[in-house]
C-alpha positions in Angstrom: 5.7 3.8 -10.7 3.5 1.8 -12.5 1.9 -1.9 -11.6 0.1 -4.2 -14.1 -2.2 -6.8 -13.0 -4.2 -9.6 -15.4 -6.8 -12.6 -13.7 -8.5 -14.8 -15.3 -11.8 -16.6 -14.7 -11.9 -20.5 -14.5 -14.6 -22.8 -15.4 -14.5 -26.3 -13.4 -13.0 -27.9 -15.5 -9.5 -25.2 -15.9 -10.9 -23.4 -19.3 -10.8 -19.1 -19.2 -14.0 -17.8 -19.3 -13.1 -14.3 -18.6 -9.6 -12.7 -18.7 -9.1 -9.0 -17.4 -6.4 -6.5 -16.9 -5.4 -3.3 -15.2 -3.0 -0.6 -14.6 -2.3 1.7 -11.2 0.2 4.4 -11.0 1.5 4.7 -7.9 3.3 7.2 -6.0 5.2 7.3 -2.6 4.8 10.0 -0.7 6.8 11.3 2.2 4.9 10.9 4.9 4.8 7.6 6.8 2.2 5.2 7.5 1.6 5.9 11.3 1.7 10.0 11.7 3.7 9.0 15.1 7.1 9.8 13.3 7.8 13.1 11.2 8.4 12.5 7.4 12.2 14.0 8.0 13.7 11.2 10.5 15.7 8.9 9.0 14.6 4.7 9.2 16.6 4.2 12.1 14.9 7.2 14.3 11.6 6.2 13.9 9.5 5.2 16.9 6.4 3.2 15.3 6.7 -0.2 14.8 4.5 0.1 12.1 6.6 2.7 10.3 9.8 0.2 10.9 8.1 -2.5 9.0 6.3 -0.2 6.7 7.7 2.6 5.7 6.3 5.5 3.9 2.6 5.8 2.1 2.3 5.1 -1.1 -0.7 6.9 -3.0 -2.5 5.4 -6.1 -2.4 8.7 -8.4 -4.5 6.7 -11.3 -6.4 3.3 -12.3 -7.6 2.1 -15.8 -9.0 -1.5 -16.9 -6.9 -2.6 -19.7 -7.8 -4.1 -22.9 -6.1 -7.3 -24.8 -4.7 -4.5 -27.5 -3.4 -2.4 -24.9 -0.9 -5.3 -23.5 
């Protein structure tokens, strides 16, 4: 999937001074966080906490800075 993301920079007084913006594409993965469980047992099977709370791995397949045309 993909995730966009903007900041801006703030002088003291509240005005932008810099405004910036990206893109990731992201993909999960099978595997799960902690390597304790196999990538084939089902939520309720695992035996990490970590992977309870978790889940799988998700992989960041590309990045790119963003211009204001581009939005």
């Amino acid at each position: 999937f993909v995730i966009r993301a903007y900041g801006d920079s703030l002088d003291g007084v509240g005005n932008v001074e810099a405004r910036a913006w990206c893109e990731a594409t992201v993909q999960r993965t099978p595997e799960y966080v902690d390597p304790a469980d196999a990538s084939y047992l089902k939520h309720e099977d695992l035996s990490s906490s970590a992977n309870q709370t978790f889940g799988r791995k998700f992989t960041v397949v590309s990045f790119r800075w963003l211009n204001s045309s581009e939005i």
